[in-house]
C-alpha atoms as an extended CHARMM CRD file, in Angstrom:
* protein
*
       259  EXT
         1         1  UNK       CA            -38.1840000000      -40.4630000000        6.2140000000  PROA      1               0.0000000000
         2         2  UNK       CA            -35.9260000000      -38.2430000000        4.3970000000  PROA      2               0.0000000000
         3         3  UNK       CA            -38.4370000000      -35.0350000000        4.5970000000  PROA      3               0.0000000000
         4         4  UNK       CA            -39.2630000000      -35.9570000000        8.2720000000  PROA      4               0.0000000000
         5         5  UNK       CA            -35.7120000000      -35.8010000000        9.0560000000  PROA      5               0.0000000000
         6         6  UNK       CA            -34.7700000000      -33.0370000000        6.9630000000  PROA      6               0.0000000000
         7         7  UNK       CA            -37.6830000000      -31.3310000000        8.8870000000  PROA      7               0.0000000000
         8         8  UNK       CA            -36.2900000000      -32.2050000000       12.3130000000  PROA      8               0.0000000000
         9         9  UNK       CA            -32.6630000000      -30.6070000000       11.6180000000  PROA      9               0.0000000000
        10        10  UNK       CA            -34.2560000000      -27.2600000000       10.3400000000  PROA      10              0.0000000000
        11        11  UNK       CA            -36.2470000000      -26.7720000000       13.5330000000  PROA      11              0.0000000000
        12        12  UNK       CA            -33.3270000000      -28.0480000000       15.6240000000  PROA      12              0.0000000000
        13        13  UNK       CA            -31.4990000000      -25.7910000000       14.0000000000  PROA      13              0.0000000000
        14        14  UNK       CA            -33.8510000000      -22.9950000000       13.9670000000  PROA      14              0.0000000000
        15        15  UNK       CA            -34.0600000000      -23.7160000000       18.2150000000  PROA      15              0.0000000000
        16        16  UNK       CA            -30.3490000000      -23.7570000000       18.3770000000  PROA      16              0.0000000000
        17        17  UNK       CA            -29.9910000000      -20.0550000000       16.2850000000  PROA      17              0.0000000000
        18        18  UNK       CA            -32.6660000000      -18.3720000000       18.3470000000  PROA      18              0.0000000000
        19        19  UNK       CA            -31.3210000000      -19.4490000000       21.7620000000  PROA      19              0.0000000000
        20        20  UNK       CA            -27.8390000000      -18.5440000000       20.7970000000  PROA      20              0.0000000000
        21        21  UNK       CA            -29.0130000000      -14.9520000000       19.3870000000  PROA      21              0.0000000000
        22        22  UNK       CA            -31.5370000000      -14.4380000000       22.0870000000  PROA      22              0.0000000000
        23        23  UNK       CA            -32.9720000000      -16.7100000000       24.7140000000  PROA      23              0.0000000000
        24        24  UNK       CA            -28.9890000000      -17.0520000000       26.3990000000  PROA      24              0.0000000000
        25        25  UNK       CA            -28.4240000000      -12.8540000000       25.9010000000  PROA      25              0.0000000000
        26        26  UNK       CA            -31.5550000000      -12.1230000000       27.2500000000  PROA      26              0.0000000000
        27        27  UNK       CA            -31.4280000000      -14.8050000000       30.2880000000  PROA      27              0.0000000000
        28        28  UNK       CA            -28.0300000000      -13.1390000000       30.9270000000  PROA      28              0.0000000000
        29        29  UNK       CA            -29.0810000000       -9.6910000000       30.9370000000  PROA      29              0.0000000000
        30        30  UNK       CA            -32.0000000000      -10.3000000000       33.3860000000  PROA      30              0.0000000000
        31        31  UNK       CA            -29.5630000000      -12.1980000000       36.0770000000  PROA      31              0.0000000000
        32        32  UNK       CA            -26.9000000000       -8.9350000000       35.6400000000  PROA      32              0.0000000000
        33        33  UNK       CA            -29.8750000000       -6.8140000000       36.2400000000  PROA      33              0.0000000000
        34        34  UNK       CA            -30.2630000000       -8.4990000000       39.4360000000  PROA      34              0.0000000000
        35        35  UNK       CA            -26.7990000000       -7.2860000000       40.9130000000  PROA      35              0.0000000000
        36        36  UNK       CA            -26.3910000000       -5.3070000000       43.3890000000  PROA      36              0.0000000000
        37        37  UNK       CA            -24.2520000000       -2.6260000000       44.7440000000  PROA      37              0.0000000000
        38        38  UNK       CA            -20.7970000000       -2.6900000000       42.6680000000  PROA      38              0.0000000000
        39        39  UNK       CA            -21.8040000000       -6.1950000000       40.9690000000  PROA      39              0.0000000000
        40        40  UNK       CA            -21.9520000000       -7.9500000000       44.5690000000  PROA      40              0.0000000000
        41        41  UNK       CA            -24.5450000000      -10.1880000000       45.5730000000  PROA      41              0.0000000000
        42        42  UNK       CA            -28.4060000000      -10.1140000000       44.1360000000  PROA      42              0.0000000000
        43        43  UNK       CA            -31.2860000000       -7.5140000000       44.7420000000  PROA      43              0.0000000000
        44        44  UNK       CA            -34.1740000000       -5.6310000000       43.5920000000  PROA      44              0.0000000000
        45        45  UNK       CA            -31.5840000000       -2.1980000000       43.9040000000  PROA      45              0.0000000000
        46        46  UNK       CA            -31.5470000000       -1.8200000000       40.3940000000  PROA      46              0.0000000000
        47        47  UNK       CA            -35.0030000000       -1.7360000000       39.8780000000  PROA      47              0.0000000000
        48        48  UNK       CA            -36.2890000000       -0.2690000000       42.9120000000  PROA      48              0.0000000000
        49        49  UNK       CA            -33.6230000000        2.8560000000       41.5450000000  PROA      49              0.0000000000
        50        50  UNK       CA            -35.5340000000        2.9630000000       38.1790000000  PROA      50              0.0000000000
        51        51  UNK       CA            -38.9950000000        3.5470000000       39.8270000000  PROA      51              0.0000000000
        52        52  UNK       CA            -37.5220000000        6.2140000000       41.8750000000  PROA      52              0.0000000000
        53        53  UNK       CA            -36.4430000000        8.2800000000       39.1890000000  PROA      53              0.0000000000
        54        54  UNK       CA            -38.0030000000       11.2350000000       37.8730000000  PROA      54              0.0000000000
        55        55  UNK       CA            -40.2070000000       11.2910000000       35.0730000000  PROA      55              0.0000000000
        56        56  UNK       CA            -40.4230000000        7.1520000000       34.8830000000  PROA      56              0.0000000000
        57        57  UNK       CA            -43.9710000000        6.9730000000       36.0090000000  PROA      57              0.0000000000
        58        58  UNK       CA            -44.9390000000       10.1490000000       34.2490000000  PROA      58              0.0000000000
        59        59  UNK       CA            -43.3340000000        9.0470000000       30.9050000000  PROA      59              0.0000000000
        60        60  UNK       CA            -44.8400000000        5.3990000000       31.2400000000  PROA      60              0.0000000000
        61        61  UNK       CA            -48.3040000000        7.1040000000       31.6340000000  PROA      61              0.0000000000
        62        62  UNK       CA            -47.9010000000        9.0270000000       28.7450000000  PROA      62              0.0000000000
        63        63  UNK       CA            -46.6550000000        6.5040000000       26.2880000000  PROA      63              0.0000000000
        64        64  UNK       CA            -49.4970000000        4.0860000000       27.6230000000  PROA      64              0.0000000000
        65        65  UNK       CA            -52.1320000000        7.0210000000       27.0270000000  PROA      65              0.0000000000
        66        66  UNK       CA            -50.5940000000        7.6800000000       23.5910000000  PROA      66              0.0000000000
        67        67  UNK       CA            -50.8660000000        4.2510000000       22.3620000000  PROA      67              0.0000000000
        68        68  UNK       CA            -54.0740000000        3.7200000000       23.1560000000  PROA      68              0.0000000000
        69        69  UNK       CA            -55.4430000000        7.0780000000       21.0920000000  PROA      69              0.0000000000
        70        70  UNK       CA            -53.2570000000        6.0990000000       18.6050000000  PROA      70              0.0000000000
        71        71  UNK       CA            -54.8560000000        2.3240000000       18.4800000000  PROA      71              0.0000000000
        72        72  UNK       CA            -58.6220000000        3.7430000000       18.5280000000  PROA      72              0.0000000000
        73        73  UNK       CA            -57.6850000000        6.9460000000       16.0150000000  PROA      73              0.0000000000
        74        74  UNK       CA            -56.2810000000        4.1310000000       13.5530000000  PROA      74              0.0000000000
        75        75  UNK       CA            -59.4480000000        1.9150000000       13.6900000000  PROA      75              0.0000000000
        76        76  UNK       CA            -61.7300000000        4.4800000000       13.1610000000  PROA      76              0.0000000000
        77        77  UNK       CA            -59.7930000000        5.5440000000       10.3200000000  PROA      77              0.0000000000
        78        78  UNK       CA            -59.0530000000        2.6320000000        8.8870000000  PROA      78              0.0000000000
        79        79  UNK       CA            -61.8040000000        0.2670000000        9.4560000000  PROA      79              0.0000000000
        80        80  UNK       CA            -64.7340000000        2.1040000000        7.6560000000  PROA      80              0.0000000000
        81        81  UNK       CA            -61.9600000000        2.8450000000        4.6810000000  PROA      81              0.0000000000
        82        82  UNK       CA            -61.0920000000       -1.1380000000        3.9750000000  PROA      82              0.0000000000
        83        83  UNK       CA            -64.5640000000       -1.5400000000        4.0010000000  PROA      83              0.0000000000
        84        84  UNK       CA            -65.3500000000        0.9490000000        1.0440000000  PROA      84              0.0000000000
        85        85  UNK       CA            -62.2650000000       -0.3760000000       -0.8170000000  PROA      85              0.0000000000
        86        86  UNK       CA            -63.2900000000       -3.9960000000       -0.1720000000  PROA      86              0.0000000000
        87        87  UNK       CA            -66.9620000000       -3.3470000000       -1.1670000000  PROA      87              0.0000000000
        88        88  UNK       CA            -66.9540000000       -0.1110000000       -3.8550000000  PROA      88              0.0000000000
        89        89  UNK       CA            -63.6960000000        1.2730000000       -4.4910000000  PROA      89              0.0000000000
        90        90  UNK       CA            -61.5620000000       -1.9450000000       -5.5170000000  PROA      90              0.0000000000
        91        91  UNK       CA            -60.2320000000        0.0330000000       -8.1380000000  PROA      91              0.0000000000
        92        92  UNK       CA            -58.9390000000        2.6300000000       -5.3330000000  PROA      92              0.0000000000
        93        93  UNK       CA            -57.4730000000       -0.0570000000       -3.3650000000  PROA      93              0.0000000000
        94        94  UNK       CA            -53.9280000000       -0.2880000000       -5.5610000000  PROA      94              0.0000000000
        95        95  UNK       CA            -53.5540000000        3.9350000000       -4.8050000000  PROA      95              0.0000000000
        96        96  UNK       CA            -54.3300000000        3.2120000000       -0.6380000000  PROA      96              0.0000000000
        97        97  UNK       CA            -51.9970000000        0.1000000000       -0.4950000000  PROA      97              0.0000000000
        98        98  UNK       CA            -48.9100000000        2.7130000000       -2.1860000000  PROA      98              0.0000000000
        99        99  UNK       CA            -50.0300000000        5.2450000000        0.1600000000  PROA      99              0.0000000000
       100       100  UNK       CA            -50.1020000000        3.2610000000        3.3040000000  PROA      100             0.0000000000
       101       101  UNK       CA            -46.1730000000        1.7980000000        2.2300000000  PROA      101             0.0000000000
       102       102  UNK       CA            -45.0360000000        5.6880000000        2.2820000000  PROA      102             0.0000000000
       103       103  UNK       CA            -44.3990000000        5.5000000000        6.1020000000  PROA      103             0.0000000000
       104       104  UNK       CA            -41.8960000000        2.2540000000        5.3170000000  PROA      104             0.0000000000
       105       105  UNK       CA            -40.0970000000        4.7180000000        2.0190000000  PROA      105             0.0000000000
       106       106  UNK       CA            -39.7360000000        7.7330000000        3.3250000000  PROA      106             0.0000000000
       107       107  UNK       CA            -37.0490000000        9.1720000000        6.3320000000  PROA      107             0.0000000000
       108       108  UNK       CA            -38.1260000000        9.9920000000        9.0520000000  PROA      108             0.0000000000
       109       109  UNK       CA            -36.7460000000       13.2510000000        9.6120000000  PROA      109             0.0000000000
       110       110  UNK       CA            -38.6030000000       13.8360000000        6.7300000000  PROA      110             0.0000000000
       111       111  UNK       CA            -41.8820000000       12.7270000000        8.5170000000  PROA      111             0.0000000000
       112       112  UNK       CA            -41.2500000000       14.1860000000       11.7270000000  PROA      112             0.0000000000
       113       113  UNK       CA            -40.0110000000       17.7070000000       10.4580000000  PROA      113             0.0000000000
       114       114  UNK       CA            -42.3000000000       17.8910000000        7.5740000000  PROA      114             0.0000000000
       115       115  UNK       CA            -45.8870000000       16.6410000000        8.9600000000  PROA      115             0.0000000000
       116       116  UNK       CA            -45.8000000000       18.7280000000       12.5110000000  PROA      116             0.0000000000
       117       117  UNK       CA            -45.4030000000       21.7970000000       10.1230000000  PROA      117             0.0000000000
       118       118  UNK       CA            -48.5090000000       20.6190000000        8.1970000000  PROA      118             0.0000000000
       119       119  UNK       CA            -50.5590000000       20.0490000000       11.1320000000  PROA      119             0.0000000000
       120       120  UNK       CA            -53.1530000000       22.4560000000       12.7460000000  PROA      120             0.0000000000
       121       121  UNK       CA            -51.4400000000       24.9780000000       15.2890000000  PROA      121             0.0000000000
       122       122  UNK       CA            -53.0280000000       23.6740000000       18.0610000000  PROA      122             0.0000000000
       123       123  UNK       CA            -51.8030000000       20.4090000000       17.6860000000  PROA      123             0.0000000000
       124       124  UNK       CA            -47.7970000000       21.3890000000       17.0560000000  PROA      124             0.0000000000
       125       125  UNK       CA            -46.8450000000       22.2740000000       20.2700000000  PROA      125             0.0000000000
       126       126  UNK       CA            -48.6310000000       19.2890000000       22.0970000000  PROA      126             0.0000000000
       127       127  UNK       CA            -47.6500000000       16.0110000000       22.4610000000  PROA      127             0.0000000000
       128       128  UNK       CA            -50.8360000000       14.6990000000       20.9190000000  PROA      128             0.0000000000
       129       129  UNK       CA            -49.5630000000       14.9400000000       17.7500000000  PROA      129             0.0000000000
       130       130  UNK       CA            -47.6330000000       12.0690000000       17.9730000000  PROA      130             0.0000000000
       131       131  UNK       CA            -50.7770000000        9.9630000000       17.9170000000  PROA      131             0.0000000000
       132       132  UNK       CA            -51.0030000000       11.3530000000       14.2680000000  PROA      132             0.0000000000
       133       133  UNK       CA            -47.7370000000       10.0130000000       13.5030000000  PROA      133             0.0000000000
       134       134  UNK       CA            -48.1540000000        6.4310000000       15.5060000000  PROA      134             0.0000000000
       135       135  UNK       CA            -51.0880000000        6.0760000000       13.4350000000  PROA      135             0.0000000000
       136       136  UNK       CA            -49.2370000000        6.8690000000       10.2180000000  PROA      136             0.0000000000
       137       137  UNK       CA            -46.1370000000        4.3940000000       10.3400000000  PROA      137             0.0000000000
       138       138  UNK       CA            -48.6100000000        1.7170000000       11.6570000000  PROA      138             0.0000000000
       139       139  UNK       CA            -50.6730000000        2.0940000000        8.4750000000  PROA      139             0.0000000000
       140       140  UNK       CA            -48.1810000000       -0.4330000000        6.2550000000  PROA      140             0.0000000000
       141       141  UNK       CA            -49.2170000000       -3.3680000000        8.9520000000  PROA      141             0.0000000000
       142       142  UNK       CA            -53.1330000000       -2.0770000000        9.6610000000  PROA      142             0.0000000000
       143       143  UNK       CA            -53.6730000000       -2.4680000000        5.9910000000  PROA      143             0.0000000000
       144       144  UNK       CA            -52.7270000000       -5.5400000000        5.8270000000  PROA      144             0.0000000000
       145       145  UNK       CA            -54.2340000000       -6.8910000000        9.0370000000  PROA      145             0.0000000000
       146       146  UNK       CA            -57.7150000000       -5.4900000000        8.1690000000  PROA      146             0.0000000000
       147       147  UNK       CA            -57.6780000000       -6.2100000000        4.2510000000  PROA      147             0.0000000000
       148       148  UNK       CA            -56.6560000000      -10.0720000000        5.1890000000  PROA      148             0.0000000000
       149       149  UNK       CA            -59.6460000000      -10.0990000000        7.6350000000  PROA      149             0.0000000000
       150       150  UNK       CA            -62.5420000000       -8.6290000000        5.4820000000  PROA      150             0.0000000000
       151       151  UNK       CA            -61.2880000000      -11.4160000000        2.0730000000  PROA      151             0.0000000000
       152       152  UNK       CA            -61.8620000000      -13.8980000000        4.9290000000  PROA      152             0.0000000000
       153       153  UNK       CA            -65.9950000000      -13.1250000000        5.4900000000  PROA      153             0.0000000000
       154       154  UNK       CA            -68.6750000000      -12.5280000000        2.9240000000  PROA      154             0.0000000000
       155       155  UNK       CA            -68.3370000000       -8.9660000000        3.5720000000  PROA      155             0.0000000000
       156       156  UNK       CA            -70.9030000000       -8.5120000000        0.1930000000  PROA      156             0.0000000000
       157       157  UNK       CA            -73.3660000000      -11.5110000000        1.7240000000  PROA      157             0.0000000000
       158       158  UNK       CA            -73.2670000000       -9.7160000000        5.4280000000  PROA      158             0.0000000000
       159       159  UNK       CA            -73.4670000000       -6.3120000000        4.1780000000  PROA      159             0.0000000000
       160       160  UNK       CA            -76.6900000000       -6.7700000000        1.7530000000  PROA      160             0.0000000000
       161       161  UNK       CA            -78.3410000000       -8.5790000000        4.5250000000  PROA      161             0.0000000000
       162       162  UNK       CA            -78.0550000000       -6.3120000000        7.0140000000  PROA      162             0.0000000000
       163       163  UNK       CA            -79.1730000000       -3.0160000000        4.6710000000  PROA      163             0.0000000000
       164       164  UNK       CA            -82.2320000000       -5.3240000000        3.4450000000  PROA      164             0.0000000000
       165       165  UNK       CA            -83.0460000000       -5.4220000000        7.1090000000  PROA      165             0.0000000000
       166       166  UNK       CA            -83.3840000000       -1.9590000000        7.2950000000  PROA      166             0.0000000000
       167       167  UNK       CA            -79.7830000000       -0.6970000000        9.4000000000  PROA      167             0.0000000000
       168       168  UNK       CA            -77.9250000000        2.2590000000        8.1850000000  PROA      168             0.0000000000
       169       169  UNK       CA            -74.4250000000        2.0600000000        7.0180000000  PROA      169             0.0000000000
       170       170  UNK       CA            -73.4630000000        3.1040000000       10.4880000000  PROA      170             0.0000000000
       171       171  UNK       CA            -75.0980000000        0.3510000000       11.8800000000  PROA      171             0.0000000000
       172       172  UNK       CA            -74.2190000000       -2.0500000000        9.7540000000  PROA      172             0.0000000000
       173       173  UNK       CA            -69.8890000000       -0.9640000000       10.0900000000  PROA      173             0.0000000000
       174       174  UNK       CA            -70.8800000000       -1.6350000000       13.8180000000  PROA      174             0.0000000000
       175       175  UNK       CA            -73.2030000000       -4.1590000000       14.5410000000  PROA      175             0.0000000000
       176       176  UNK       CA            -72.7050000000       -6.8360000000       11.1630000000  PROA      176             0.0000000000
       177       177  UNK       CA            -68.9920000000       -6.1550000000       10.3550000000  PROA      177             0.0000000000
       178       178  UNK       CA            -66.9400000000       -5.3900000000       13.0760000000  PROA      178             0.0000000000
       179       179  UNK       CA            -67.7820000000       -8.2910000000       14.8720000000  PROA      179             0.0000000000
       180       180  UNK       CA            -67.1360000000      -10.5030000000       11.4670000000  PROA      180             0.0000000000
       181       181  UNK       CA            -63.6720000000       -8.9130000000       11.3020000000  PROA      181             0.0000000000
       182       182  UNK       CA            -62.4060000000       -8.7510000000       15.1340000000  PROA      182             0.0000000000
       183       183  UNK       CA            -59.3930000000      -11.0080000000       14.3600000000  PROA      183             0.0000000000
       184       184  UNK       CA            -58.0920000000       -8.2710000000       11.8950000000  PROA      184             0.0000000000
       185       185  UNK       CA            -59.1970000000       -4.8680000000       14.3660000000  PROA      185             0.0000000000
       186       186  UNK       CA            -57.2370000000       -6.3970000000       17.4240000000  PROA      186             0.0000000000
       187       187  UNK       CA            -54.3980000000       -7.6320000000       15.2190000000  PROA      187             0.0000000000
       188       188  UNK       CA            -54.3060000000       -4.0420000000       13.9840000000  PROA      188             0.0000000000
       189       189  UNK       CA            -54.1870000000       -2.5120000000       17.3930000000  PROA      189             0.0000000000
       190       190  UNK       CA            -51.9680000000       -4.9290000000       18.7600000000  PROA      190             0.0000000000
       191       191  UNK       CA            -49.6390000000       -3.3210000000       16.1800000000  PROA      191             0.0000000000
       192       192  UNK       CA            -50.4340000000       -0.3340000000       16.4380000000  PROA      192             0.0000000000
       193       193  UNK       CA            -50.0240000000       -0.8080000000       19.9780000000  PROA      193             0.0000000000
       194       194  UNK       CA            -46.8300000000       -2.3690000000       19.9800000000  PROA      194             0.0000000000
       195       195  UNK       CA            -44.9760000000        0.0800000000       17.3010000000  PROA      195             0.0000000000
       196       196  UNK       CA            -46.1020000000        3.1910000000       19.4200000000  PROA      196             0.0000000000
       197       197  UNK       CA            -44.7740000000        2.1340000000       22.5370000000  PROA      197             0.0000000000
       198       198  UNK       CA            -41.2980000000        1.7140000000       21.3660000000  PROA      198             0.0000000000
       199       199  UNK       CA            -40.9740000000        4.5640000000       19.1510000000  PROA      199             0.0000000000
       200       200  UNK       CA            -37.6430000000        6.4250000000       19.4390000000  PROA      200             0.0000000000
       201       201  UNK       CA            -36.5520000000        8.3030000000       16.5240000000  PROA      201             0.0000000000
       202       202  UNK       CA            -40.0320000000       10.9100000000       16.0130000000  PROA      202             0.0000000000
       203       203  UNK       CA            -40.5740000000       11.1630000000       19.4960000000  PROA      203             0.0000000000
       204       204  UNK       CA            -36.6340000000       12.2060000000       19.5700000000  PROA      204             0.0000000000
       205       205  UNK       CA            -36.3090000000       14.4720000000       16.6860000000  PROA      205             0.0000000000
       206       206  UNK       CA            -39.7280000000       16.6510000000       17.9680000000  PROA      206             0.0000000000
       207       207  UNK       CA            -38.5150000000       16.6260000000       21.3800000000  PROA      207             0.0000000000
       208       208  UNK       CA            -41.2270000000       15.2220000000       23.2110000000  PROA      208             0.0000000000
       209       209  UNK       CA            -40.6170000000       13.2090000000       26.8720000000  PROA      209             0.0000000000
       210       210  UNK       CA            -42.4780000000        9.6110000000       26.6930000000  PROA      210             0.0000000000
       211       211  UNK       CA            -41.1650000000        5.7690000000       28.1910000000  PROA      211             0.0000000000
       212       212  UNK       CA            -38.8610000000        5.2320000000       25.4020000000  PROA      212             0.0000000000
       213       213  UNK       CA            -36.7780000000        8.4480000000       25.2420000000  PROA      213             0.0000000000
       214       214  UNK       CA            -36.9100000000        8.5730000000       29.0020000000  PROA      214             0.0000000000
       215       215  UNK       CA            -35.0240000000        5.3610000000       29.2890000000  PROA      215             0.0000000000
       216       216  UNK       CA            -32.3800000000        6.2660000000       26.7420000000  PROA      216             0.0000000000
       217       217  UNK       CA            -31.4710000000        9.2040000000       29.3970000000  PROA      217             0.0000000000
       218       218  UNK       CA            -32.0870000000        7.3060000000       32.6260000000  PROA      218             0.0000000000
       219       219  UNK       CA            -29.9690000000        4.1950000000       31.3880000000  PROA      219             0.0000000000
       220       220  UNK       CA            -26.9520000000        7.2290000000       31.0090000000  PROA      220             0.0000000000
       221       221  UNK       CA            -26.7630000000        7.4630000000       34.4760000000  PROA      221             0.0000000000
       222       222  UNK       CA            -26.2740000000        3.8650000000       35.8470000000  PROA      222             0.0000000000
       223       223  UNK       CA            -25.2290000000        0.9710000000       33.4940000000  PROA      223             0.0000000000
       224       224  UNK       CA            -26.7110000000       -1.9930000000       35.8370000000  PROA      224             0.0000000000
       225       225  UNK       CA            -30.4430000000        0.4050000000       35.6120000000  PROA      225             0.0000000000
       226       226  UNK       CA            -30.1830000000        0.6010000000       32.0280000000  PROA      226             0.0000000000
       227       227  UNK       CA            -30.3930000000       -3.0010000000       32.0850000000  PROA      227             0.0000000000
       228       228  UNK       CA            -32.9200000000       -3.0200000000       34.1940000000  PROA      228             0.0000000000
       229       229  UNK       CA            -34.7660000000       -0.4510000000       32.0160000000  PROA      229             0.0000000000
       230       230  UNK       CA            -34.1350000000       -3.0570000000       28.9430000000  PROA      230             0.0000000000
       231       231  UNK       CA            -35.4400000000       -6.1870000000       30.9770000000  PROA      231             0.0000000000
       232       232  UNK       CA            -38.3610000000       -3.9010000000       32.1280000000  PROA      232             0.0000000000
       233       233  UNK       CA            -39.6050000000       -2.8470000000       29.1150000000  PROA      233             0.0000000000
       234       234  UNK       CA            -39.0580000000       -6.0120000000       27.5590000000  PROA      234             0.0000000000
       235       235  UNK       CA            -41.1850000000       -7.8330000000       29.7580000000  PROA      235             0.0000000000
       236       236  UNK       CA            -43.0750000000       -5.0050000000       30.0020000000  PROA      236             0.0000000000
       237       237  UNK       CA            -44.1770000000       -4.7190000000       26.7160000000  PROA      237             0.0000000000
       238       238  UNK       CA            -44.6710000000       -8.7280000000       26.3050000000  PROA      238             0.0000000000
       239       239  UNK       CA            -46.9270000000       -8.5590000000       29.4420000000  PROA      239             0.0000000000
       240       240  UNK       CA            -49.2730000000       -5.4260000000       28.1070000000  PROA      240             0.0000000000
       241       241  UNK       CA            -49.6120000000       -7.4000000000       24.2580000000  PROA      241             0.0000000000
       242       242  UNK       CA            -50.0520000000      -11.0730000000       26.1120000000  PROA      242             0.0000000000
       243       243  UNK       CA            -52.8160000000       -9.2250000000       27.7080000000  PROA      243             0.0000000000
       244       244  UNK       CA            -54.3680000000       -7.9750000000       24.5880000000  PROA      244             0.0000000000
       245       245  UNK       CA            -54.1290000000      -11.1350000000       22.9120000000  PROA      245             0.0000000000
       246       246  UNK       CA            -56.1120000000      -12.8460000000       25.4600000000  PROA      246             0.0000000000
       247       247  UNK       CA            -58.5360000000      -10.4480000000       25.8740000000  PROA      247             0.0000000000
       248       248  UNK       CA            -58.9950000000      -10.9570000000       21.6950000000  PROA      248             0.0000000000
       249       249  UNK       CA            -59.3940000000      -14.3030000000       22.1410000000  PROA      249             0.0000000000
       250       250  UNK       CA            -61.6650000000      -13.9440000000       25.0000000000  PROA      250             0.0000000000
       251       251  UNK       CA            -64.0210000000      -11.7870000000       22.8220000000  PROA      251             0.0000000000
       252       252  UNK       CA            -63.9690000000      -14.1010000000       19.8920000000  PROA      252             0.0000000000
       253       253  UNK       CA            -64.8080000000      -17.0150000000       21.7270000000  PROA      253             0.0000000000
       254       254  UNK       CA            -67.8780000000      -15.0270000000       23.5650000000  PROA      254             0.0000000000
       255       255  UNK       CA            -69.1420000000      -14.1250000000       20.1450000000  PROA      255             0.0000000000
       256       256  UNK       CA            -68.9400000000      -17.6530000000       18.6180000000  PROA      256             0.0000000000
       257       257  UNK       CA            -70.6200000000      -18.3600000000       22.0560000000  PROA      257             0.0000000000
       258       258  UNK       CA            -73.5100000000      -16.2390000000       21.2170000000  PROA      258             0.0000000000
       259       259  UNK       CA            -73.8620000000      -16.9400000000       17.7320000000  PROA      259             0.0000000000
């Protein structure tokens, strides 16, 4: 009786924190974003004046597009590498996991400033090489995501079966393990996803126009549309991962449907 009720006040607790620190805040915000004209009366003004503005759907377009090279970029580096480390190179895998925690140690002026002068040429002055550096701060959380995925199969057991059957490595990354590990691949570009979308400070500091530093200008110009921006994006963003959750669950049950 003692644990159960010690149980029951933590999560009561635990209910009571989170709807003080956010639930109420963000409820709030979303009814002030509602206001109209001087704070009187209720409307869509606010947000009907942030889809009029210049650059919204142009930035939003951008980010989207962004994200999702940065997503596929990251799983084809990634994936094929946890395999090797998880199959051949476990003494390797100590060096990758320091490597991939860089992005969490160093600045990021640091990262901004000094990778766009490493890059190719052709690259600097476009806005595609901010996939590069999406992919590179989500690398902490992919590693993770993946590594947690392929301990959780027989990756040895699947792996010798399939190149007994006669597939190449190729083959057997795509056909044998990739289904085995889809759990950890949309976990890692749900990440992925979600850390390049709201990405400030690089996109800032090199100067490039997406969603996120769009807003921080736009919201300058009218405080009851910045809150509008906020509650946008917030539900935005929610609505865009919800979506890739279910369509990860979707998969996974059509696969255990055709197993």
């Amino acid at each position: 009786m003692i644990q159960k009720s010690s149980k029951f006040i933590l999560i009561s607790a635990s209910v009571i924190v989170s709807t003080l620190l956010f639930v109420i805040p963000l409820v709030a915000a979303s009814i002030y974003s509602f206001k109209g004209n001087q704070g009187k009366g209720y409307s869509f003004a606010n947000y009907l004046w942030l889809m009029h503005q210049d650059g919204f759907f142009q930035s939003l377009v951008t980010t989207l597009k962004l994200a999702i090279l940065a997503g596929a970029l990251n799983l084809i580096l990634m994936v094929p590498t946890m395999v090797f480390l998880n199959l051949k190179g476990a003494k390797f895998k100590p060096l990758v996991d320091f490597l991939c925690i860089l992005p969490l140690i160093i600045p990021v002026v640091s990262l901004a400033i000094g990778a766009q002068v490493s890059m190719p040429s052709i690259l600097q002055n476009t806005e595609y090489e901010l996939v590069f550096f999406y992919v590179v701060i989500s690398l902490p959380f992919t590693f993770r995501a993946l590594d947690n995925a392929l301990q959780a199969v027989s990756l040895n057991t699947l792996v010798e079966a399939s190149r007994n059957l006669g597939a190449t490595w190729f083959r057997t990354i795509v056909k044998v393990i990739v289904p085995s590990i889809k759990s950890g691949i949309f976990s890692a570009m749900f990440l992925t996803f979600a850390l390049s979308i709201g990405e400030y400070t690089i996109t800032s500091l090199l100067h490039w126009d997406t969603f996120s530093t769009w807003t921080v200008v736009a919201g300058q110009q009218n405080i009851l549309g910045a809150i509008a921006i906020s509650i946008f994006s917030f539900v935005g963003a929610i609505a865009l991962l919800t979506i890739i959750a279910l369509f990860s669950n979707k998969s996974k049950k059509l696969i255990e449907v055709k197993e």
